[in-house]
Wavefront OBJ file of the C-alpha trace (Angstrom):
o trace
v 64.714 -168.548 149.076
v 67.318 -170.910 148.299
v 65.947 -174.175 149.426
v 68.335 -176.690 148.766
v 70.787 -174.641 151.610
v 67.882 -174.328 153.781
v 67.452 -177.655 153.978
v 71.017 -179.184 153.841
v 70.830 -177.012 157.243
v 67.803 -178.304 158.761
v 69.448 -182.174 157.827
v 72.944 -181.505 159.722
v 71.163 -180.359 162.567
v 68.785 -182.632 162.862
v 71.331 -185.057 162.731
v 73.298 -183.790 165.878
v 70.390 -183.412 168.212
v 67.339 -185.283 167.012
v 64.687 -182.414 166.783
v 62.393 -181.973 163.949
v 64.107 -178.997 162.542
v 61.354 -176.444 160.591
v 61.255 -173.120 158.777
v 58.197 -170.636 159.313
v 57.247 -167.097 157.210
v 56.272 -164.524 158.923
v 52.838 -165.756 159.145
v 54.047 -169.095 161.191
v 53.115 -171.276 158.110
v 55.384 -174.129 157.880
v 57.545 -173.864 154.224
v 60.488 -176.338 154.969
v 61.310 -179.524 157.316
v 63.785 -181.887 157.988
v 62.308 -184.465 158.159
v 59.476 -183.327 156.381
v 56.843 -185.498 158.206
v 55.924 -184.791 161.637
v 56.191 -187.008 164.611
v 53.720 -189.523 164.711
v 52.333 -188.878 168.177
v 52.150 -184.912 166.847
v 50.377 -186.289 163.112
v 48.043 -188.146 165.749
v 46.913 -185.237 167.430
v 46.590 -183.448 164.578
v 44.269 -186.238 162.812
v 42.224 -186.863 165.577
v 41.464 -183.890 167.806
v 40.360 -180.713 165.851
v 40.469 -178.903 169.447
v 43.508 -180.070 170.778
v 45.361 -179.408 167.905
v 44.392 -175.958 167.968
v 44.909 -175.574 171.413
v 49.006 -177.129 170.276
v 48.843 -174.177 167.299
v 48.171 -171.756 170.412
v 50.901 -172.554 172.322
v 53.357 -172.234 169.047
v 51.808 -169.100 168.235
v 52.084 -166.913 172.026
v 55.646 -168.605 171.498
v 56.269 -167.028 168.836
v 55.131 -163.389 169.775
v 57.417 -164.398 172.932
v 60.181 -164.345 170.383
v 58.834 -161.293 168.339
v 59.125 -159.070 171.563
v 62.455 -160.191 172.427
v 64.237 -161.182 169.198
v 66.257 -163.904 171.194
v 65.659 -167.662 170.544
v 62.868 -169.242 172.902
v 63.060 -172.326 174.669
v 59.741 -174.112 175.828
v 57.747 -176.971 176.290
v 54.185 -177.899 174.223
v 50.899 -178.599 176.589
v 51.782 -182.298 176.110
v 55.595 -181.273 177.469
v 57.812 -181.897 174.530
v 60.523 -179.720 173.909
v 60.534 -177.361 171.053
v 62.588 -174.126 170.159
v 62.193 -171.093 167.794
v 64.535 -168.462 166.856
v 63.929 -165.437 164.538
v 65.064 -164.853 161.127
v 66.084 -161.760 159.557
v 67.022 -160.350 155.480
v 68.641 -156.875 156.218
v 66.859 -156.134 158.916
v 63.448 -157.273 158.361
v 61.922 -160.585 159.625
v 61.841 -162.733 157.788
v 60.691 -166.191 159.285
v 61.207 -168.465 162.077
v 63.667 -171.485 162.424
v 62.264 -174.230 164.903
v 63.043 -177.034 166.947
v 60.754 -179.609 167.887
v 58.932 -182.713 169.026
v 61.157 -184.447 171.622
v 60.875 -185.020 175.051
v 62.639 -185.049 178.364
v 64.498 -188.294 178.798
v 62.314 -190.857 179.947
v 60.028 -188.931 182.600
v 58.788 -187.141 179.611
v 56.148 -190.048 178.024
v 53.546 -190.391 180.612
v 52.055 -186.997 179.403
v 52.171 -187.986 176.116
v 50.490 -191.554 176.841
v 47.899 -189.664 178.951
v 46.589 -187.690 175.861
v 46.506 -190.589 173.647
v 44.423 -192.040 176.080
v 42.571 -189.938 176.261
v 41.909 -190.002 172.223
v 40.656 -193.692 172.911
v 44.142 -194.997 171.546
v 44.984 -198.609 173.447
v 47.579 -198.760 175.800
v 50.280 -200.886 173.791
v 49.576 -198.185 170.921
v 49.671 -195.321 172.816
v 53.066 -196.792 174.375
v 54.324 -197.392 170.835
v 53.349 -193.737 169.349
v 54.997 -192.414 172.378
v 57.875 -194.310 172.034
v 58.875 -193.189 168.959
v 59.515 -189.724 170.144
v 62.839 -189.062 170.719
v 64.251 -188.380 174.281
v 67.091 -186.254 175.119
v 68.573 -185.123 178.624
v 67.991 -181.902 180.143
v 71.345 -180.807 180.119
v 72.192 -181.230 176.213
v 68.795 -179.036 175.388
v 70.770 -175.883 175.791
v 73.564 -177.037 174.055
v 71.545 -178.177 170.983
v 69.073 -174.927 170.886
v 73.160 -172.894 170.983
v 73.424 -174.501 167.835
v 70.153 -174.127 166.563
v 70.761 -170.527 166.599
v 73.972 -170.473 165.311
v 72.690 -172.077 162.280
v 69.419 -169.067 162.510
v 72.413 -166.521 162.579
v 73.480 -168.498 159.349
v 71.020 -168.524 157.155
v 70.278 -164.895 158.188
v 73.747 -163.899 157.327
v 73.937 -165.336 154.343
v 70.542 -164.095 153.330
v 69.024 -167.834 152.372
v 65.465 -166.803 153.538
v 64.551 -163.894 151.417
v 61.630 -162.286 151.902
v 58.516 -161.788 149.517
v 56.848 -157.797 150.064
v 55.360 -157.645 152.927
v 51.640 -157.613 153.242
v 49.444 -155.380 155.223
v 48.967 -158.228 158.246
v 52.947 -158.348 158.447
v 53.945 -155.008 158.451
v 51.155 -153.939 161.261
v 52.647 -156.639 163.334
v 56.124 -155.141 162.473
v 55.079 -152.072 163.618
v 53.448 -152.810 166.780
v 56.323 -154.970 167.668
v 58.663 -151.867 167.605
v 56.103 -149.671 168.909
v 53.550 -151.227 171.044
v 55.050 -149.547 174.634
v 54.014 -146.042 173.166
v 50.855 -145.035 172.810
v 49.660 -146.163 169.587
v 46.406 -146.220 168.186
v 44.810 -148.463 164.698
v 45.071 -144.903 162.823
v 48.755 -144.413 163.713
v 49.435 -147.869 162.825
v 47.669 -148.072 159.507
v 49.311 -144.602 158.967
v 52.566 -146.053 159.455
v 52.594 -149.525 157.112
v 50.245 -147.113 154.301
v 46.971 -149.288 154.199
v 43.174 -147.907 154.739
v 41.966 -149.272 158.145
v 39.788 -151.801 156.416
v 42.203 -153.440 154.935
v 44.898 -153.781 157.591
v 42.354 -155.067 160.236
v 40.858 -157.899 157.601
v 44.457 -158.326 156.417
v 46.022 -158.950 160.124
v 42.774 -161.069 160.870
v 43.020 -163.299 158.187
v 46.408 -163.595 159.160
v 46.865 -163.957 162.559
v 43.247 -165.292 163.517
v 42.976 -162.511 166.167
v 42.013 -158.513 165.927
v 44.916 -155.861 165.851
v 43.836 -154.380 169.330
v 43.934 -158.023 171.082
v 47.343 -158.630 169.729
v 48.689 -154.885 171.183
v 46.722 -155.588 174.233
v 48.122 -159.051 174.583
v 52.242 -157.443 174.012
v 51.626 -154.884 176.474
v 49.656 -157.213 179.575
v 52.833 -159.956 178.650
v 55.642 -156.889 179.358
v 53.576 -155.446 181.888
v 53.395 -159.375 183.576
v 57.390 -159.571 183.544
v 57.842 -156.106 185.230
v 55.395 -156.484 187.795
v 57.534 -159.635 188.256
v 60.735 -157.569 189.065
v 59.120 -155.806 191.705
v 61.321 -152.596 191.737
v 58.485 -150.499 189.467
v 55.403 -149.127 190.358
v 52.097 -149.977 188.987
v 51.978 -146.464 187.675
v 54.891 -146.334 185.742
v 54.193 -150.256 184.551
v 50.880 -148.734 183.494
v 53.394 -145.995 181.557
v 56.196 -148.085 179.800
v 53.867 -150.614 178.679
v 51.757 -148.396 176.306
v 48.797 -147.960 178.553
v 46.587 -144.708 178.431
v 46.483 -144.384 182.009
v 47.034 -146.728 185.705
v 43.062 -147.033 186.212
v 42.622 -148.515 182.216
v 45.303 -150.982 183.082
v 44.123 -152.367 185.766
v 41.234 -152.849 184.188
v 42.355 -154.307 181.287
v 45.029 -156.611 183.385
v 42.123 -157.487 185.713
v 40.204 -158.458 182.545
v 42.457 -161.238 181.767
v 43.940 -162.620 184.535
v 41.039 -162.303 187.298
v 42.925 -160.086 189.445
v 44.333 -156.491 189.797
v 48.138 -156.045 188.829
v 48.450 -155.686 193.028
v 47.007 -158.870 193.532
v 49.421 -160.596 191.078
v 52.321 -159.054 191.786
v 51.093 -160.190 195.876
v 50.824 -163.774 194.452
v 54.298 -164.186 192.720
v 56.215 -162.492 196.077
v 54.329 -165.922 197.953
l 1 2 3 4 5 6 7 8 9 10 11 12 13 14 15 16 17 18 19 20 21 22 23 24 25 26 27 28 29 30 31 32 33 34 35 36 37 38 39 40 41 42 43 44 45 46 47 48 49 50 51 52 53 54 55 56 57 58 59 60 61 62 63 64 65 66 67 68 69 70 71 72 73 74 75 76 77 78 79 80 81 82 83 84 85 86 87 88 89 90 91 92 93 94 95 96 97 98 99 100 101 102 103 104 105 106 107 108 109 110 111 112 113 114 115 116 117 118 119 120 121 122 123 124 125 126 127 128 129 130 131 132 133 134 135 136 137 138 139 140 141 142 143 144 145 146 147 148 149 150 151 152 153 154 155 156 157 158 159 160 161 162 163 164 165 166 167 168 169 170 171 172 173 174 175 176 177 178 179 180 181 182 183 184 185 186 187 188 189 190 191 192 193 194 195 196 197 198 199 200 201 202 203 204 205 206 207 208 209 210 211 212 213 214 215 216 217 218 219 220 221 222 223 224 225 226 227 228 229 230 231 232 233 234 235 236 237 238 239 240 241 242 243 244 245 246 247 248 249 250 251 252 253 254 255 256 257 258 259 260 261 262 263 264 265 266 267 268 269 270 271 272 273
């Protein structure tokens, strides 16, 4: 990895819009930042709240397999509304990390979330308005513009092959492979077949990782595409069930029912309200 380009990068951007600008492996772990301290209502959080912090680490994370299944830069807002934007890296082909954007909000309308949860954290109101404060505040209608660049600069470093990647382990290549192949019907053996590792050690390896089994993540890709196509209306539950990976229309309805409290006819009644 050559660092010093990495993070010449992450300074000229940060300079023309103001985000925290970050680089993520494969794994999501933090490895390069500009600036390299967080924002101090996000170091807050962090300090003080064990469960909300995770709950922040969450909403990176199912951002992040957002951008896994599509490969395009994401666009999104934390549980406490800032702004914040990831966009895949690649070396020949192969992911390699994640370039983010972070930790602003939405011109002034934006703080009284953010005051709300410091409150709630027993901070007093002129230091909760002062943490807040300090987070920067953009307009709506430059967020695109910025995020353009952001992955103009991911298309960069991928091009010029700055982010290198170390071998792969176990954890990373199962996720690889269930990325590309998670609308088939795949089971653990074919995917432990496919990376070369016993089935002990990719399901302690992706674990350890990822802090969630191999069969949630698959089942989590597949109800998220399955979600967005009962969304477009045009397909039938039974072919949903079919292009998403599912053994069969009864098992994912069960499944979908499983996590969302209702059948994928209920949902799909909801969203046409």
């Amino acid at each position: 990895m050559n660092k010093e380009k990495i993070i010449t990068v992450l300074r000229e951007l940060n300079a023309v819009s103001g985000f925290r600008i970050s680089l993520h492996n494969t794994a999501f772990e933090e490895i390069a930042a500009y600036p390299e301290e967080k924002q101090r209502f996000c170091s807050y959080i962090q300090m003080h709240s064990k469960s909300e912090y995770q709950k922040c680490e969450k909403c990176d994370a199912d951002a992040c397999r957002s951008v896994l299944e599509s490969g395009k830069t994401l666009i999104y807002k934390c549980r406490h509304g800032l702004i914040e934007a990831i966009s895949p890296l690649y070396n020949f082909g192969a992911l390699t990390g994640f370039l983010m954007m972070g930790q602003v909000r939405e011109s002034e309308d934006g703080i009284d979330r953010l005051l709300l949860a410091l409150s709630a954290l027993g901070k007093r109101d002129f230091e909760a308005n002062e943490i807040a404060a300090e987070v920067p505040a953009i307009r709506a209608d430059k967020v695109s513009s910025f995020v353009n660049i952001m992955t103009i600069c991911a298309q960069y470093l991928t091009l010029s092959n700055s982010v290198t990647g170390a071998k792969p382990t176990p954890a990373e290549l199962a996720m690889r492979y269930i990325g590309e192949n998670y609308t088939k019907h795949i089971s653990i053996k074919n995917i432990c077949d496919a990376v070369g590792y016993s089935k002990s050690t990719v399901l302690s390896a992706f674990k350890k990782e990822y802090h969630t089994t191999v069969n949630s993540y698959l089942t989590a890709m597949r109800l998220e595409r399955a979600k967005k196509m009962l969304d477009q209306q045009q397909y039938t539950i039974s072919e949903i069930s079919r292009e998403c990976g599912f053994a069969d229309q009864s098992y994912f309805s069960k499944v979908f029912s499983a996590k969302y409290n209702q059948t994928p006819t209920e949902y799909r009644k909801d969203e046409k309200k």
